[in-house]
PyMOL commands that place a pseudoatom at each C-alpha (Angstrom):
pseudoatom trace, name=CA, resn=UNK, resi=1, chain=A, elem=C, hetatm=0, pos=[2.458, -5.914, 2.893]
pseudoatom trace, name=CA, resn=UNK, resi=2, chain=A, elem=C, hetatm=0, pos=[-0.576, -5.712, 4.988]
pseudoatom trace, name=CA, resn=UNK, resi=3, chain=A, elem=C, hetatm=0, pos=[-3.868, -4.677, 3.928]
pseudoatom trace, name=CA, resn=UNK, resi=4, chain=A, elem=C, hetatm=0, pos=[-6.784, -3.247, 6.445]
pseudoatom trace, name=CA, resn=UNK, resi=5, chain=A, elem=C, hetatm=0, pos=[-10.645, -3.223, 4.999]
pseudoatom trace, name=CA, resn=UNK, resi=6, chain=A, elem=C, hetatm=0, pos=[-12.976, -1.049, 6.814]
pseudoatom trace, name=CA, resn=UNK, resi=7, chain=A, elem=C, hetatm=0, pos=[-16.183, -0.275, 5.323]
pseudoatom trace, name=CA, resn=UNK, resi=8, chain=A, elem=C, hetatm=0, pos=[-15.272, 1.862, 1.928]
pseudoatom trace, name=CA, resn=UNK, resi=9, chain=A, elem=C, hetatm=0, pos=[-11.601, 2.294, 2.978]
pseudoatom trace, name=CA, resn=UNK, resi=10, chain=A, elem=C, hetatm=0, pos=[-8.573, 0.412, 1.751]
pseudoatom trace, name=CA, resn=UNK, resi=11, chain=A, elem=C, hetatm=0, pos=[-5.184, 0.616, 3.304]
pseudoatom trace, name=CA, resn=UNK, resi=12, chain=A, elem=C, hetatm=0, pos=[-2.165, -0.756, 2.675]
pseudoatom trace, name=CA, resn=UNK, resi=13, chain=A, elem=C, hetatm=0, pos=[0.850, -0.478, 5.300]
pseudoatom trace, name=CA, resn=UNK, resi=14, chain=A, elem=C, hetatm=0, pos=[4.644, -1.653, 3.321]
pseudoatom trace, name=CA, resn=UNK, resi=15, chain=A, elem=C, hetatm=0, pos=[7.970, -2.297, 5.789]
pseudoatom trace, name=CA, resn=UNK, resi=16, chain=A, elem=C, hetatm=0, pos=[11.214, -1.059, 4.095]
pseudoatom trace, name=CA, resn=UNK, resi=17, chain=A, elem=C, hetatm=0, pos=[11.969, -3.922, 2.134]
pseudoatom trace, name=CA, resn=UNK, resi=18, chain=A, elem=C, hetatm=0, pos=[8.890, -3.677, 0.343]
pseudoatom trace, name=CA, resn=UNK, resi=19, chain=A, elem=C, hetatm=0, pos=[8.424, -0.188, -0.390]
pseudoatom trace, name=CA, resn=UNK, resi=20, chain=A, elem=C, hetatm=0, pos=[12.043, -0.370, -2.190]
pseudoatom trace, name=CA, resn=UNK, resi=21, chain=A, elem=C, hetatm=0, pos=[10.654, -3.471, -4.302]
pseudoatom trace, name=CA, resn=UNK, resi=22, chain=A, elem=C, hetatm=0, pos=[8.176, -1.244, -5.352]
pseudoatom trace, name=CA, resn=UNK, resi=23, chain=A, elem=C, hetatm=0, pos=[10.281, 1.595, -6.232]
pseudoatom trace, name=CA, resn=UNK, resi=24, chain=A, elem=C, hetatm=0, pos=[12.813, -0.846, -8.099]
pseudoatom trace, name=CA, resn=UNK, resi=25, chain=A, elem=C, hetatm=0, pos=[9.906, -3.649, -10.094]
pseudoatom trace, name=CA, resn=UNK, resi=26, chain=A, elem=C, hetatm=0, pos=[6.977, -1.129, -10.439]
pseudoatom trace, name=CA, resn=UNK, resi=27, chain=A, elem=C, hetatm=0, pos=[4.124, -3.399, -8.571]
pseudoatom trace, name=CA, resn=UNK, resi=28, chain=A, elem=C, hetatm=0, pos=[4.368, -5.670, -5.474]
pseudoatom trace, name=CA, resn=UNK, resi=29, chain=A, elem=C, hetatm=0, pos=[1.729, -7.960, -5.024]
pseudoatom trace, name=CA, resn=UNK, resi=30, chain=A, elem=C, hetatm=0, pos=[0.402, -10.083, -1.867]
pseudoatom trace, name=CA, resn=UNK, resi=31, chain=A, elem=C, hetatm=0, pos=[-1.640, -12.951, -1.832]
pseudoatom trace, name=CA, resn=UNK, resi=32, chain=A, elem=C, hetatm=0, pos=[-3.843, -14.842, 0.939]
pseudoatom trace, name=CA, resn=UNK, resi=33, chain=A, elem=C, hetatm=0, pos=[-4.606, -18.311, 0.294]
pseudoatom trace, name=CA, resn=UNK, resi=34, chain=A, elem=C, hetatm=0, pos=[-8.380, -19.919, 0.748]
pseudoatom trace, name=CA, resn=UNK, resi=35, chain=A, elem=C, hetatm=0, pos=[-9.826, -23.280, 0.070]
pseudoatom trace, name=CA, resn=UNK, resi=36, chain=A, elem=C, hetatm=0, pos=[-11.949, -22.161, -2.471]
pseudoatom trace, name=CA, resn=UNK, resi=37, chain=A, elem=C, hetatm=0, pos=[-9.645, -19.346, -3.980]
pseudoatom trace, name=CA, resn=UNK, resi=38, chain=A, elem=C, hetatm=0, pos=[-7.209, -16.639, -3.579]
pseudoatom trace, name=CA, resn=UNK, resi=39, chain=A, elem=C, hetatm=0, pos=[-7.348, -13.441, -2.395]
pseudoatom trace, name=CA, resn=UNK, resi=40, chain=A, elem=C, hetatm=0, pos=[-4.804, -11.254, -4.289]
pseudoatom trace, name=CA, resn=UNK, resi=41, chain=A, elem=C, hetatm=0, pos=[-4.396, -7.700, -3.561]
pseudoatom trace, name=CA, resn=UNK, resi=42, chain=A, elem=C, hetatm=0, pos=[-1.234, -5.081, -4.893]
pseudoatom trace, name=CA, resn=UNK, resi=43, chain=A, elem=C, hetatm=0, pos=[0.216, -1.759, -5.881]
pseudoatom trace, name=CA, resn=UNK, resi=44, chain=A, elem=C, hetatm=0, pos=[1.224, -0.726, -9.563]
pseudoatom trace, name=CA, resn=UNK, resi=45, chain=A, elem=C, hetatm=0, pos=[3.593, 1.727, -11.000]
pseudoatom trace, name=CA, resn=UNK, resi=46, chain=A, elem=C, hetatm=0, pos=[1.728, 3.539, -13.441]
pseudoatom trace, name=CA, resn=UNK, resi=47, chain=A, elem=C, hetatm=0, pos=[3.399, 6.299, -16.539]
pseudoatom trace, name=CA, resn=UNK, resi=48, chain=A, elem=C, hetatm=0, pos=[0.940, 8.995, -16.875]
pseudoatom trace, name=CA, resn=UNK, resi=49, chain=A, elem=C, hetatm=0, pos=[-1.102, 8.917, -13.654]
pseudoatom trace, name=CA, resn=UNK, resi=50, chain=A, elem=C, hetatm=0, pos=[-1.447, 12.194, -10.996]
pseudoatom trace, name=CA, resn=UNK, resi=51, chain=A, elem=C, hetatm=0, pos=[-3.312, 10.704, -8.480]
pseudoatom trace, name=CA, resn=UNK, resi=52, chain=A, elem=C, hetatm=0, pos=[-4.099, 7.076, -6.871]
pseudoatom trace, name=CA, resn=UNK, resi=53, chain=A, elem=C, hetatm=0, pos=[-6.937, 5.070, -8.627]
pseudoatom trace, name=CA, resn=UNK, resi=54, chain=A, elem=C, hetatm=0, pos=[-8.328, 1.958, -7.609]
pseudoatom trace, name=CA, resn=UNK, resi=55, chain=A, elem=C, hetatm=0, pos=[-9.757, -1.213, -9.496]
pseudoatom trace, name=CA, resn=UNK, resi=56, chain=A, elem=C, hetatm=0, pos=[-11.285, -4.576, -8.314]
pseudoatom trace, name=CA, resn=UNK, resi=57, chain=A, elem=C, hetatm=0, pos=[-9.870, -6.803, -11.223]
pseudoatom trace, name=CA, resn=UNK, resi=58, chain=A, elem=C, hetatm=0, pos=[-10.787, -10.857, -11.400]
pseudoatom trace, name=CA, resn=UNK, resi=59, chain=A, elem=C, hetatm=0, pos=[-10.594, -11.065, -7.858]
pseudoatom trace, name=CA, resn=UNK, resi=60, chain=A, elem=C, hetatm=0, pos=[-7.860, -8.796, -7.147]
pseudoatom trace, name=CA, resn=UNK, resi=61, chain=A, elem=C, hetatm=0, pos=[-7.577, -5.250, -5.664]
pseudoatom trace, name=CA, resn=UNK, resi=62, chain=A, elem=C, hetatm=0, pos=[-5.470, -3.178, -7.746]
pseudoatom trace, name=CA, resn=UNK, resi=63, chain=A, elem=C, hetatm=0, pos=[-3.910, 0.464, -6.601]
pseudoatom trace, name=CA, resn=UNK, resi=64, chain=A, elem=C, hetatm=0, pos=[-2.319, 2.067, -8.986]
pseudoatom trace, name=CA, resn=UNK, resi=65, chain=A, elem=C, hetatm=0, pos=[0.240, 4.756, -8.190]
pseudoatom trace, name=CA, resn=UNK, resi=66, chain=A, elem=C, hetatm=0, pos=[2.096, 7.484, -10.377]
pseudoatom trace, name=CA, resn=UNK, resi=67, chain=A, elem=C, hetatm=0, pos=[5.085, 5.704, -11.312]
pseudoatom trace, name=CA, resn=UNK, resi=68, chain=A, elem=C, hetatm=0, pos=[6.943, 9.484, -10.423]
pseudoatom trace, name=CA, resn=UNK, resi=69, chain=A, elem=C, hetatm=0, pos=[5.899, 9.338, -7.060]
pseudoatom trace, name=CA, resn=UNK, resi=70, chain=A, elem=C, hetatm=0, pos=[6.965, 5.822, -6.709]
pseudoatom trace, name=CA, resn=UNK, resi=71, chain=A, elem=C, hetatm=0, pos=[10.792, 6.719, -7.419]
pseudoatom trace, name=CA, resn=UNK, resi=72, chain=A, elem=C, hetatm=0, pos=[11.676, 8.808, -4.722]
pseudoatom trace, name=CA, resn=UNK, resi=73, chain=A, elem=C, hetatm=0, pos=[9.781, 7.622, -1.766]
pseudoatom trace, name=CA, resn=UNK, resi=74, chain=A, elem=C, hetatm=0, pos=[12.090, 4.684, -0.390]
pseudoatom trace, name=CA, resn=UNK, resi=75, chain=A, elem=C, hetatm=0, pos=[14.171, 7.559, 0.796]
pseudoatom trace, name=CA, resn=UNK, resi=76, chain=A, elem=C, hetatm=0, pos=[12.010, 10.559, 1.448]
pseudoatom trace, name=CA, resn=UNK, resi=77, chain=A, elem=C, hetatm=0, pos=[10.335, 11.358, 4.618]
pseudoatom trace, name=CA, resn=UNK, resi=78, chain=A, elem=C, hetatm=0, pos=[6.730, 11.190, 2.791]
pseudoatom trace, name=CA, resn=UNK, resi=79, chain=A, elem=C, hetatm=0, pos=[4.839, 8.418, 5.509]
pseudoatom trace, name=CA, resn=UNK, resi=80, chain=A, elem=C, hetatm=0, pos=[2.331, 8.162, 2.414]
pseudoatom trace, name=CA, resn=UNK, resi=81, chain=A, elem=C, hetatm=0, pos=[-0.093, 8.579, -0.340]
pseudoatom trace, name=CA, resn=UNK, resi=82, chain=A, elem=C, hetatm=0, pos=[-3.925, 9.075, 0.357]
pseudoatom trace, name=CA, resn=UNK, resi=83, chain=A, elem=C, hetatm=0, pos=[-6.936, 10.075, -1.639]
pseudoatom trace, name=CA, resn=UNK, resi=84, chain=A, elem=C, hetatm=0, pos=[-10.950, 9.424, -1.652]
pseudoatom trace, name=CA, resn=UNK, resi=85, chain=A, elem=C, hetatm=0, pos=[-12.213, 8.101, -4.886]
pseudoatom trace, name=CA, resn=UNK, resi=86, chain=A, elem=C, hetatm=0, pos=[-16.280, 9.116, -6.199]
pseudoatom trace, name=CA, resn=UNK, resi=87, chain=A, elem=C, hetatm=0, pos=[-18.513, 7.699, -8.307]
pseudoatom trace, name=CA, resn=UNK, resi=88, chain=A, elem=C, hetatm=0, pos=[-22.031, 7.777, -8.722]
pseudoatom trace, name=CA, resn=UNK, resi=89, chain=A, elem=C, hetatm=0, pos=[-23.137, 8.336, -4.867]
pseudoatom trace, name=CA, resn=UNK, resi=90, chain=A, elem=C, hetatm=0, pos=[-20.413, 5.978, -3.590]
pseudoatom trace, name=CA, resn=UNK, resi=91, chain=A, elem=C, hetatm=0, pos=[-16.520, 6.798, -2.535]
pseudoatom trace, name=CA, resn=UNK, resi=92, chain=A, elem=C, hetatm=0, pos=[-13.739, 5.156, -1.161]
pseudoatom trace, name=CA, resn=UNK, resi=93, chain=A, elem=C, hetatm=0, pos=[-11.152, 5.776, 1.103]
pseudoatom trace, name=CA, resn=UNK, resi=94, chain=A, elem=C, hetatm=0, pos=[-7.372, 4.757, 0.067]
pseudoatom trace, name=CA, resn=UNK, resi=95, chain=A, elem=C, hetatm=0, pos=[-4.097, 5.298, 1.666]
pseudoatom trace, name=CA, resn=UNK, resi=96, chain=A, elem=C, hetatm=0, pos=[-0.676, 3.520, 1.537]
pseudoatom trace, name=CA, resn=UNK, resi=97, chain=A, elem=C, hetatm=0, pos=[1.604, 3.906, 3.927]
pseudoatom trace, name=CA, resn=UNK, resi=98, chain=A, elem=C, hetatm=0, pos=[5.059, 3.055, 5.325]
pseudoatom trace, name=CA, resn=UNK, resi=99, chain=A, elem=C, hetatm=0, pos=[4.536, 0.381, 8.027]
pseudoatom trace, name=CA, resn=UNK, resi=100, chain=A, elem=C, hetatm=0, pos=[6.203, 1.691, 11.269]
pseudoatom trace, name=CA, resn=UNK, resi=101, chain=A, elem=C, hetatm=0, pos=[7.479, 0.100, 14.412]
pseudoatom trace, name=CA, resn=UNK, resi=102, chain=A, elem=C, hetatm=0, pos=[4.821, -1.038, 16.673]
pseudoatom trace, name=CA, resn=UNK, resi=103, chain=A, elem=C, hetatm=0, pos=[5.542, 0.436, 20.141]
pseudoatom trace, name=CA, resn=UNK, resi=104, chain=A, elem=C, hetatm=0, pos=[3.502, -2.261, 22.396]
pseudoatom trace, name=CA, resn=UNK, resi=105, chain=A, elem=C, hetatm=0, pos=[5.531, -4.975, 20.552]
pseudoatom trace, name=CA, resn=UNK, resi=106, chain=A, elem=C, hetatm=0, pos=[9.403, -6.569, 20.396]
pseudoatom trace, name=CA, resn=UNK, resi=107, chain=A, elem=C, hetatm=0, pos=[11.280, -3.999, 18.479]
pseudoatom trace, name=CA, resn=UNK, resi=108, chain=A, elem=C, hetatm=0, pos=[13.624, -6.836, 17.590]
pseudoatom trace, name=CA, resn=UNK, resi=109, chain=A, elem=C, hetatm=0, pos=[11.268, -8.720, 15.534]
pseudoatom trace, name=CA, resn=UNK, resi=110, chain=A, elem=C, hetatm=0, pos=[10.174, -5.756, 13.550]
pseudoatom trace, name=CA, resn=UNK, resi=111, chain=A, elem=C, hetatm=0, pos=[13.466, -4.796, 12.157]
pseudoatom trace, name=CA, resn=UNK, resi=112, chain=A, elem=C, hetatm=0, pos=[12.221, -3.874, 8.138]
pseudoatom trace, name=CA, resn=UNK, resi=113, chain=A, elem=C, hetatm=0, pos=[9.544, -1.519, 9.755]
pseudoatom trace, name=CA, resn=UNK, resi=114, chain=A, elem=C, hetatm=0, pos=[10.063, 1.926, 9.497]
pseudoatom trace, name=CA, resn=UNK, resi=115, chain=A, elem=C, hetatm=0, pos=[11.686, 3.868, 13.027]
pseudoatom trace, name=CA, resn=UNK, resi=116, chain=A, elem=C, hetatm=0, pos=[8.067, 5.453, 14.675]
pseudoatom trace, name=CA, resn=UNK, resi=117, chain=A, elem=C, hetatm=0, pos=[8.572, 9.084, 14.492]
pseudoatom trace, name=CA, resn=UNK, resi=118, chain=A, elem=C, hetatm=0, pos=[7.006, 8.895, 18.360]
pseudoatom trace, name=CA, resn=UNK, resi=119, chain=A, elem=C, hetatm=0, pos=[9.777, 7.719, 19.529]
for i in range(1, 119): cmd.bond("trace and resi %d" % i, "trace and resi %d" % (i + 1))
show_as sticks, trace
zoom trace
């Protein structure tokens, strides 16, 4: 799973393999070692939910999904799920998304991406 931080806007970008752990455990979770401490970051199934919230948790960055919406995407055609979150006078920008196959790079080393629909 790889995760891009611009500014106020989270994305997360999963290849095949780990959008059907996601559908099949409920959360997938990714975590980048430092000297002085981990940087964790994942996705959660959630009963109940209609739309994608976000938490920063103990170090961790949390996005929880509808656990509905979770089921069915491995094989749908849905790239991904995107909302902006407001509080106060902030927001922030989340999407996930399938990860697709780079273009400018060896398609043989990318085979649990998604085929690029440009293609």
């Amino acid at each position: 799973m790889k995760i891009r931080i611009e500014d106020n806007s989270v994305r997360y970008r999963l290849r095949r393999s780990e959008v059907d752990t996601l559908a099949e455990k409920g959360s997938l979770w990714a975590t980048t070692n430092f000297p002085e401490g981990n940087f964790t970051y994942g996705l959660q199934a959630q009963d109940g939910l209609t739309e994608l919230r976000a938490t920063y948790e103990e170090g961790k960055i949390i996005l929880r999904i509808p656990k509905k919406w979770i089921e069915t995407w491995p094989g749908s055609a849905k790239i991904g799920f995107e909302t902006e979150l407001k509080w106060n006078d902030a927001a922030l920008h989340v999407l996930i998304e399938k990860d697709f196959v780079c273009l400018d790079r060896d398609i043989a080393s990318q085979t649990d991406q998604y085929p690029n629909p440009k293609v």
